[in-house]
PDB file as gemmi writes it, atoms N, CA and C in Angstrom:
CRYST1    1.000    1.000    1.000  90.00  90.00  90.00 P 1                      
ATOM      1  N   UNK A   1      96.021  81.035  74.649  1.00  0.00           N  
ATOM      2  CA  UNK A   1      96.850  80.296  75.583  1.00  0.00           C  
ATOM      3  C   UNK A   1      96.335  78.865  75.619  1.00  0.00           C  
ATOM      4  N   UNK A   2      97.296  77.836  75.362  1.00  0.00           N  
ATOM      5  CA  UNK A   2      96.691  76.723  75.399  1.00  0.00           C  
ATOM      6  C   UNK A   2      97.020  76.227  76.716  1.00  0.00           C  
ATOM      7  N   UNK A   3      95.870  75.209  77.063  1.00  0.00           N  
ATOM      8  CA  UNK A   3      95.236  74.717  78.498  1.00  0.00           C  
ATOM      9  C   UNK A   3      96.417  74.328  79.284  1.00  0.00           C  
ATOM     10  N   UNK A   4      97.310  73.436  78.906  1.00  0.00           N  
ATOM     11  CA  UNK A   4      98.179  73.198  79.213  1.00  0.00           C  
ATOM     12  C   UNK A   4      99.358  74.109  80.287  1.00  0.00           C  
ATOM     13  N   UNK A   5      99.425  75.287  79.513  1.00  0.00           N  
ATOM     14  CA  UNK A   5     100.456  76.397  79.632  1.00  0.00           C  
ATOM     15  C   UNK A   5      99.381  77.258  80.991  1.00  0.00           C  
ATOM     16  N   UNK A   6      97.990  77.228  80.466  1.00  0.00           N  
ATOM     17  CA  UNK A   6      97.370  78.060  81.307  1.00  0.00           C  
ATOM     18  C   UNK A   6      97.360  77.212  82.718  1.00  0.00           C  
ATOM     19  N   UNK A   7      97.187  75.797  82.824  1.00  0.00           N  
ATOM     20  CA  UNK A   7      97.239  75.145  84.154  1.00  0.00           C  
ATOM     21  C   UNK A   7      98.621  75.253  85.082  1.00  0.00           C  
ATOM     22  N   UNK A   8      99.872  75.242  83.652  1.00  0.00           N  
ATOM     23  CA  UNK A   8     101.471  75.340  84.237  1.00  0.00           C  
ATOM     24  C   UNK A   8     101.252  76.577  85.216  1.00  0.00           C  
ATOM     25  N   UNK A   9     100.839  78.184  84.196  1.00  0.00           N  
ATOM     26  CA  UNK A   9     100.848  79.165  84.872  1.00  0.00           C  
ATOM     27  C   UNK A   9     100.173  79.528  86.185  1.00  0.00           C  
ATOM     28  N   UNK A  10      98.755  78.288  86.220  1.00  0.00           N  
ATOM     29  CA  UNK A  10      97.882  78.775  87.832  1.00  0.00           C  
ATOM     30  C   UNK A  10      98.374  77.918  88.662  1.00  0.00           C  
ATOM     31  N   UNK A  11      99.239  77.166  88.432  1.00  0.00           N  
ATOM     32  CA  UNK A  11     100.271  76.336  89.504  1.00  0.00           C  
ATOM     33  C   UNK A  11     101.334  77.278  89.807  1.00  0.00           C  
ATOM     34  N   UNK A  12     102.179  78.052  89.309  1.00  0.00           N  
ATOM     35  CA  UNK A  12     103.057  78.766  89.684  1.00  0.00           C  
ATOM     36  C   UNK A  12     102.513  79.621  90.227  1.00  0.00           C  
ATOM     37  N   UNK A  13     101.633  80.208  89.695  1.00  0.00           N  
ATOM     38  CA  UNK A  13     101.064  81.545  90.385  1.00  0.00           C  
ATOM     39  C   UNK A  13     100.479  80.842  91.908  1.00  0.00           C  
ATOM     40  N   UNK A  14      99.952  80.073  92.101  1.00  0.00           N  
ATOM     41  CA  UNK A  14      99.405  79.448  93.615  1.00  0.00           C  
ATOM     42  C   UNK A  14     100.828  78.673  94.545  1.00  0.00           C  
ATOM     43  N   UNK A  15     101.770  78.350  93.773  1.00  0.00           N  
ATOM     44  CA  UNK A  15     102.937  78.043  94.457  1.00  0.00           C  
ATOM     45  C   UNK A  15     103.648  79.215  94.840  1.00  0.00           C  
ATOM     46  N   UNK A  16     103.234  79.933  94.304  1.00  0.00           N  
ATOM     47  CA  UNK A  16     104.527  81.692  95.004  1.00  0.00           C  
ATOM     48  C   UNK A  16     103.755  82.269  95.766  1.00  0.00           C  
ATOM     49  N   UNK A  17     102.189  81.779  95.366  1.00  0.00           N  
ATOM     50  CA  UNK A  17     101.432  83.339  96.189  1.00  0.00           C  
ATOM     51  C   UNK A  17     100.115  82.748  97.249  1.00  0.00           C  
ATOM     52  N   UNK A  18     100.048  81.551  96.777  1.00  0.00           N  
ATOM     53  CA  UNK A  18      99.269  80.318  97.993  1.00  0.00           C  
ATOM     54  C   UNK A  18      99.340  79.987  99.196  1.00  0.00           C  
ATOM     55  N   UNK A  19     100.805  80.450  99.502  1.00  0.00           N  
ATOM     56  CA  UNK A  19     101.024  79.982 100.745  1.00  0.00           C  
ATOM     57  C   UNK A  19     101.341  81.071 101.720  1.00  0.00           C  
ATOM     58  N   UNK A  20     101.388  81.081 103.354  1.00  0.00           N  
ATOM     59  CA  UNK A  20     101.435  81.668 104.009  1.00  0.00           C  
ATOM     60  C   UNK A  20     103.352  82.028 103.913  1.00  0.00           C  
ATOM     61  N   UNK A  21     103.796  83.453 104.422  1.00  0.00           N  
ATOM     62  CA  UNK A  21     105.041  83.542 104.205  1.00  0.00           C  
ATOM     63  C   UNK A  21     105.345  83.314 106.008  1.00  0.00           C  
ATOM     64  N   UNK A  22     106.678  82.708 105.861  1.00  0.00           N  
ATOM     65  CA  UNK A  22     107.108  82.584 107.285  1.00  0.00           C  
ATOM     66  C   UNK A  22     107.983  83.493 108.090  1.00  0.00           C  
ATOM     67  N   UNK A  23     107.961  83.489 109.081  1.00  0.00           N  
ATOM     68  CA  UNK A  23     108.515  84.217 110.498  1.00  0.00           C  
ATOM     69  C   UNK A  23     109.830  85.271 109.468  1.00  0.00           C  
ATOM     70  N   UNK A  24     110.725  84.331 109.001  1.00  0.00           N  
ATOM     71  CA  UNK A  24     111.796  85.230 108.348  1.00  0.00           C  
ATOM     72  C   UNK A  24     111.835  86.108 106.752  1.00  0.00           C  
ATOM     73  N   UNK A  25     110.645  85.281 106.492  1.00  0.00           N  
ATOM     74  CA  UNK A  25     110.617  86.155 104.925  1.00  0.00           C  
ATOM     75  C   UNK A  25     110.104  87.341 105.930  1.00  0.00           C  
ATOM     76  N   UNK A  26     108.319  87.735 106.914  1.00  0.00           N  
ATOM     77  CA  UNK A  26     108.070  88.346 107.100  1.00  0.00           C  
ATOM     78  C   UNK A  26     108.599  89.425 107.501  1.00  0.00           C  
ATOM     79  N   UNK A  27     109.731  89.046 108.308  1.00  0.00           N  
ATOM     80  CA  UNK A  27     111.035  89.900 109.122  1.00  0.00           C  
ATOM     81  C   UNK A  27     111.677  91.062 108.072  1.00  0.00           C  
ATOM     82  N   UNK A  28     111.919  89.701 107.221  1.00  0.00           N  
ATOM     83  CA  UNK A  28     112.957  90.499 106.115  1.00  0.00           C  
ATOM     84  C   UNK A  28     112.143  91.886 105.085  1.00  0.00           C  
ATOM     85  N   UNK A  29     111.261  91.063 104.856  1.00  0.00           N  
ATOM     86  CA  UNK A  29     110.087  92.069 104.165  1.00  0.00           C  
ATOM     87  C   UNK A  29     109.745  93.564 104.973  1.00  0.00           C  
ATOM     88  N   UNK A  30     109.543  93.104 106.097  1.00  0.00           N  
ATOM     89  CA  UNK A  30     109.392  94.395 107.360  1.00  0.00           C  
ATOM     90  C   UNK A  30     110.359  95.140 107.315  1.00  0.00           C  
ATOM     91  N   UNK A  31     111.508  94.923 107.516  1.00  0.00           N  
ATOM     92  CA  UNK A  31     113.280  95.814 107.791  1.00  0.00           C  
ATOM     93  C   UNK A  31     113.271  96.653 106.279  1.00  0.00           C  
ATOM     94  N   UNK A  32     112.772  95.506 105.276  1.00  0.00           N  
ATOM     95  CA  UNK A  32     113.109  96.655 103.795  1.00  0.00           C  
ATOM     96  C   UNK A  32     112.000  97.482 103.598  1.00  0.00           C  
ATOM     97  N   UNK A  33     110.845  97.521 103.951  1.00  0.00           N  
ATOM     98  CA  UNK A  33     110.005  98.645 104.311  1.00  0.00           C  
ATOM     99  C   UNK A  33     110.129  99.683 104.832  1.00  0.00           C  
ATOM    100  N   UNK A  34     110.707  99.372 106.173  1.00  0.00           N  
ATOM    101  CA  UNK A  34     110.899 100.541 107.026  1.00  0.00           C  
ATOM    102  C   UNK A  34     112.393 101.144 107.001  1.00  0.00           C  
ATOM    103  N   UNK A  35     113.162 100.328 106.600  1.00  0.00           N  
ATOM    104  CA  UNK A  35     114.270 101.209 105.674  1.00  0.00           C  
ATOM    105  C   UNK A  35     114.263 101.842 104.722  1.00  0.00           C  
ATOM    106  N   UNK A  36     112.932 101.970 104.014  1.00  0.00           N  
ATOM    107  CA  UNK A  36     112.402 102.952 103.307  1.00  0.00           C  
ATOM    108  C   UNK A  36     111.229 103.859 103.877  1.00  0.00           C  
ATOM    109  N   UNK A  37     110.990 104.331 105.054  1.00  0.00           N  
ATOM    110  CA  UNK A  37     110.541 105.174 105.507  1.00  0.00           C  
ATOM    111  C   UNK A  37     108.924 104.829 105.823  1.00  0.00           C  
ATOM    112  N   UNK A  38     108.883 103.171 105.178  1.00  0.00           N  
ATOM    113  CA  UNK A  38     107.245 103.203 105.709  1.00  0.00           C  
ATOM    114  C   UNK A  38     107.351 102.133 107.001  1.00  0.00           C  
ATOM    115  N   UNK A  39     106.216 102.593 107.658  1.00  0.00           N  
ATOM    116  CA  UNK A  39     105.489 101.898 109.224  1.00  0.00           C  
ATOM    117  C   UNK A  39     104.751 100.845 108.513  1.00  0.00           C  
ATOM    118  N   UNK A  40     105.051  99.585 109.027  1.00  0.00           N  
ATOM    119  CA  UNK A  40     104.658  98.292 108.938  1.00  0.00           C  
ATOM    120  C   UNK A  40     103.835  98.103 110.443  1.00  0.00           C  
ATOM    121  N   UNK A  41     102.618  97.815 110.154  1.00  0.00           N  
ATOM    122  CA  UNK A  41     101.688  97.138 111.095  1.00  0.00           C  
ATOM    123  C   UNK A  41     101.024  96.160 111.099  1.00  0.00           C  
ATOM    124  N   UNK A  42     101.065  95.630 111.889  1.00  0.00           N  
ATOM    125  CA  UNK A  42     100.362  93.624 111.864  1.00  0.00           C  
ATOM    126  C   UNK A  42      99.869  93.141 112.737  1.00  0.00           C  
ATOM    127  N   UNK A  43      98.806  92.831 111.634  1.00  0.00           N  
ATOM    128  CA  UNK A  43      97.403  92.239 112.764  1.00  0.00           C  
ATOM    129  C   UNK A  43      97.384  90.795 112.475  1.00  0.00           C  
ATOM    130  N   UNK A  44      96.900  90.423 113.574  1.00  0.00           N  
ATOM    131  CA  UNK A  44      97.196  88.874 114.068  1.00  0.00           C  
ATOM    132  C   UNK A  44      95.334  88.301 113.143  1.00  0.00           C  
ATOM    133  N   UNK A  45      94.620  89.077 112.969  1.00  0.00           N  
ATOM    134  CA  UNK A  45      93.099  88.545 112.430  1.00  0.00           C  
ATOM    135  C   UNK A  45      92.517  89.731 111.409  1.00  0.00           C  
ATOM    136  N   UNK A  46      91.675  89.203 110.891  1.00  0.00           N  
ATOM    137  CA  UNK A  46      90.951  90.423 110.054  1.00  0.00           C  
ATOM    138  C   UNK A  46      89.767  91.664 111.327  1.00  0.00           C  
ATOM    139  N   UNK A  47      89.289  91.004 112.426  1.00  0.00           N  
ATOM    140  CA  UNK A  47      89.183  92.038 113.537  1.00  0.00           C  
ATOM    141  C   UNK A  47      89.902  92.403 113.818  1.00  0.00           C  
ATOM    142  N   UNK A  48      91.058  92.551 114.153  1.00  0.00           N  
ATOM    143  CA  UNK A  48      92.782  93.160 114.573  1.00  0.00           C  
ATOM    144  C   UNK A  48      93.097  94.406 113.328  1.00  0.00           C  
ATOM    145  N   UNK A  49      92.972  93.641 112.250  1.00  0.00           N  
ATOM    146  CA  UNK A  49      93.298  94.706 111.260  1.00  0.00           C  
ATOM    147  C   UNK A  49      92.067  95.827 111.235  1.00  0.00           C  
ATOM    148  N   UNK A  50      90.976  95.800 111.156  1.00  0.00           N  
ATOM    149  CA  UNK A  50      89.917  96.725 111.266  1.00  0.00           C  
ATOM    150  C   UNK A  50      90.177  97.762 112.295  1.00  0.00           C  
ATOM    151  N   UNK A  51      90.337  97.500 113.464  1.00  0.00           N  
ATOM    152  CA  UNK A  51      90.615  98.166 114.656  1.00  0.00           C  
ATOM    153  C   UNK A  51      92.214  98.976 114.147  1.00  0.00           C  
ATOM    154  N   UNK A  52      93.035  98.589 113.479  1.00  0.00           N  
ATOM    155  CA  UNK A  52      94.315  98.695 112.918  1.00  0.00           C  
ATOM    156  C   UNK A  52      93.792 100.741 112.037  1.00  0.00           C  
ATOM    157  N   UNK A  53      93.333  99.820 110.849  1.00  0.00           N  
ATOM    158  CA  UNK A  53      92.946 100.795 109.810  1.00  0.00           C  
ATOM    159  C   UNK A  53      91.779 101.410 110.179  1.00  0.00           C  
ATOM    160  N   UNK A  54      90.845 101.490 111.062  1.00  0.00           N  
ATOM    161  CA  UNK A  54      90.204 102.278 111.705  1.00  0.00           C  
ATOM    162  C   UNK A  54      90.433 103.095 112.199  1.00  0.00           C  
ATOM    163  N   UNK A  55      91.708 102.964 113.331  1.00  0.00           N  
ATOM    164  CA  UNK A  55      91.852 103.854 114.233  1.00  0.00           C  
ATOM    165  C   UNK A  55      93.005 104.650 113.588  1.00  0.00           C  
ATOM    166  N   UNK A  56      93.588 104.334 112.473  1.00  0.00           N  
ATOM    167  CA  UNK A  56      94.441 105.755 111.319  1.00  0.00           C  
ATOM    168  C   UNK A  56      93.432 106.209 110.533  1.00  0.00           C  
ATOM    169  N   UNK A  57      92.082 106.637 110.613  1.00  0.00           N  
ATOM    170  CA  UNK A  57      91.345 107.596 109.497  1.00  0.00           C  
ATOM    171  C   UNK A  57      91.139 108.428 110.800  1.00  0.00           C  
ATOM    172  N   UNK A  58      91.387 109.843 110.572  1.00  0.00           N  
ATOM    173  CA  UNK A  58      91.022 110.620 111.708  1.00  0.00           C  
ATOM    174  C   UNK A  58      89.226 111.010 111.563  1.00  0.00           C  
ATOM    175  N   UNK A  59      88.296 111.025 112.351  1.00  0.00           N  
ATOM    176  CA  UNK A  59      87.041 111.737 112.443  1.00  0.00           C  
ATOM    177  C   UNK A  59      86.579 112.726 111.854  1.00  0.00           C  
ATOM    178  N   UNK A  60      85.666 112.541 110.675  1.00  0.00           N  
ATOM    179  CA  UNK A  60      85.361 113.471 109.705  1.00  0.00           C  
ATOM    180  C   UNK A  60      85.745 113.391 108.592  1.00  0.00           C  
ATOM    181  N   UNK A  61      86.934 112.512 108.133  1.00  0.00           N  
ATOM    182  CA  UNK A  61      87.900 112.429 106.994  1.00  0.00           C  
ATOM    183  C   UNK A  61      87.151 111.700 106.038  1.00  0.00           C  
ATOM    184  N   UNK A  62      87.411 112.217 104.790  1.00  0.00           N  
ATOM    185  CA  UNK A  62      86.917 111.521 103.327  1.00  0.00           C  
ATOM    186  C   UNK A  62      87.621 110.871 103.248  1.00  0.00           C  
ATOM    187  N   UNK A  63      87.396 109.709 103.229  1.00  0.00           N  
ATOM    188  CA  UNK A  63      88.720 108.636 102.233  1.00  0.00           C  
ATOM    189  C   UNK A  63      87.886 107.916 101.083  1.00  0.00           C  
ATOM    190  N   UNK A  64      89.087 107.318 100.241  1.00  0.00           N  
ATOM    191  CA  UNK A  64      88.567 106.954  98.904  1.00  0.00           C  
ATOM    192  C   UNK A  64      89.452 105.730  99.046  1.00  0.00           C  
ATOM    193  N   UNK A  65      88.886 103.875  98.566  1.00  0.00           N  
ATOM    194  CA  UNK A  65      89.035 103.045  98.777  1.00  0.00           C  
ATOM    195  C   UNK A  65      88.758 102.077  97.448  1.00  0.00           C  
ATOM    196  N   UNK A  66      89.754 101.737  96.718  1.00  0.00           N  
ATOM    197  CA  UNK A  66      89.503 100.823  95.745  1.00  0.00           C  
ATOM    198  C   UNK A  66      89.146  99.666  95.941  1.00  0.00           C  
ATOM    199  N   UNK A  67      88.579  98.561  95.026  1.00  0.00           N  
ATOM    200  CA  UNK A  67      88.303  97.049  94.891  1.00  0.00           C  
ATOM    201  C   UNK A  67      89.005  96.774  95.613  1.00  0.00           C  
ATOM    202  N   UNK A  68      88.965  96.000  96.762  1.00  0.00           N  
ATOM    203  CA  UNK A  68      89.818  95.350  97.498  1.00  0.00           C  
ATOM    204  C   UNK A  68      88.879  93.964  98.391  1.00  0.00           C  
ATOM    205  N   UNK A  69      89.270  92.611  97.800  1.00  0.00           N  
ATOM    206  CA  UNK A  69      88.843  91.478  98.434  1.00  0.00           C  
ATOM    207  C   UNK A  69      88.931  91.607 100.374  1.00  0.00           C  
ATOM    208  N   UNK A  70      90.173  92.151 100.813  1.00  0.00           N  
ATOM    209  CA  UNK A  70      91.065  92.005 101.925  1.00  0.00           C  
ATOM    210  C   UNK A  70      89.710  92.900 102.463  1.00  0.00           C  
ATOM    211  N   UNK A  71      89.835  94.172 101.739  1.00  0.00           N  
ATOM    212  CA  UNK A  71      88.890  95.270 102.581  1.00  0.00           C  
ATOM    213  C   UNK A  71      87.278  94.878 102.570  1.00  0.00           C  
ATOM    214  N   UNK A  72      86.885  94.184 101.669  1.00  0.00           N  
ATOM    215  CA  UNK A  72      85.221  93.518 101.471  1.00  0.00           C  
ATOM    216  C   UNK A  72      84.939  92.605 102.970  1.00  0.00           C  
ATOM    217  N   UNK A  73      86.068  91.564 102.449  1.00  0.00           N  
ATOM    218  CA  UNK A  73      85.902  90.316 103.470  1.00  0.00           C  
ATOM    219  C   UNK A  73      86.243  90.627 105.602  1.00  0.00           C  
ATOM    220  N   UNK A  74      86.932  91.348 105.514  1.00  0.00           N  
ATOM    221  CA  UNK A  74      87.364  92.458 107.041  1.00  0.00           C  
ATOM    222  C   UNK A  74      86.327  92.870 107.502  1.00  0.00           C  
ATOM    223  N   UNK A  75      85.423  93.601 106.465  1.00  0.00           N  
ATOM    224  CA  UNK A  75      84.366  94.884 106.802  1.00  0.00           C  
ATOM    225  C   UNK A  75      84.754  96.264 106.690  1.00  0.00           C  
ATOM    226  N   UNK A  76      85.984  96.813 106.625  1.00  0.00           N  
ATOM    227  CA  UNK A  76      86.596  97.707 106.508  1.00  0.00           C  
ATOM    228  C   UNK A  76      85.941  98.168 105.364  1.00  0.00           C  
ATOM    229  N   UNK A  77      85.586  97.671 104.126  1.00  0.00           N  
ATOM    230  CA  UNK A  77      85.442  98.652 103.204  1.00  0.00           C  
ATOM    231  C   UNK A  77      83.826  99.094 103.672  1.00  0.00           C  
ATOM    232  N   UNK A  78      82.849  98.436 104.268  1.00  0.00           N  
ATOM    233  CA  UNK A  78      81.351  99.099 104.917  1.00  0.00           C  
ATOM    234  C   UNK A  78      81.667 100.021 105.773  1.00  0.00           C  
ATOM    235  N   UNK A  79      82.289 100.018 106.644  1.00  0.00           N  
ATOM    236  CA  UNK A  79      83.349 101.138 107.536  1.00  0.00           C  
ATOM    237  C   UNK A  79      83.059 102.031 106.872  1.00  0.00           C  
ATOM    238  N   UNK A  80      83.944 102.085 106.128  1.00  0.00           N  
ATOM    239  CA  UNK A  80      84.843 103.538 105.268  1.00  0.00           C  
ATOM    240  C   UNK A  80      83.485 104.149 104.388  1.00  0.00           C  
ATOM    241  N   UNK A  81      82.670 103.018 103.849  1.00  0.00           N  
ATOM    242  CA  UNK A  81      81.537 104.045 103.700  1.00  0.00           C  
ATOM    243  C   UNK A  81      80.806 104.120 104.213  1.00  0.00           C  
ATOM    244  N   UNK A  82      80.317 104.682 105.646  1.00  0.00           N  
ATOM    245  CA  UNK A  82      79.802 104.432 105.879  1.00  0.00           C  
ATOM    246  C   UNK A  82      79.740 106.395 106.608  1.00  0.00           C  
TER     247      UNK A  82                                                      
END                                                                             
């Protein structure tokens, strides 16, 4: 890949996926979720979300948790093994 093409591509990729999505994409994104049968939940902080995904593992439960930046940087993934 020449440099060029590779800088075009980490500009697009940071222009679609860089930025925060707003009030109505989020909306819209939510309704087509749960018109497919899944529960959308949203936390306002990465403490919000911990308390979130904490309190759905029931007591005693094995869970298994891939690479995840979101879950490292939260604490959630020391949680889960813990």
């Amino acid at each position: 890949m020449s440099t060029e093409l590779g800088r075009d591509l980490h500009e697009s990729i940071r222009r679609r996926f860089g930025t925060l999505a707003d009030d109505a994409r989020i909306r819209r994104a939510t309704a087509g979720l749960e018109a497919n049968g899944i529960k959308v939940l949203r936390a306002g902080d990465a403490a919000e979300a911990k308390r979130i995904v904490l309190g759905l593992i029931p007591a005693g439960s094995q869970v298994h948790q891939g690479a995840s930046q979101s879950l490292e940087k939260s604490g959630i993934a020391d949680e889960i093994e813990k």
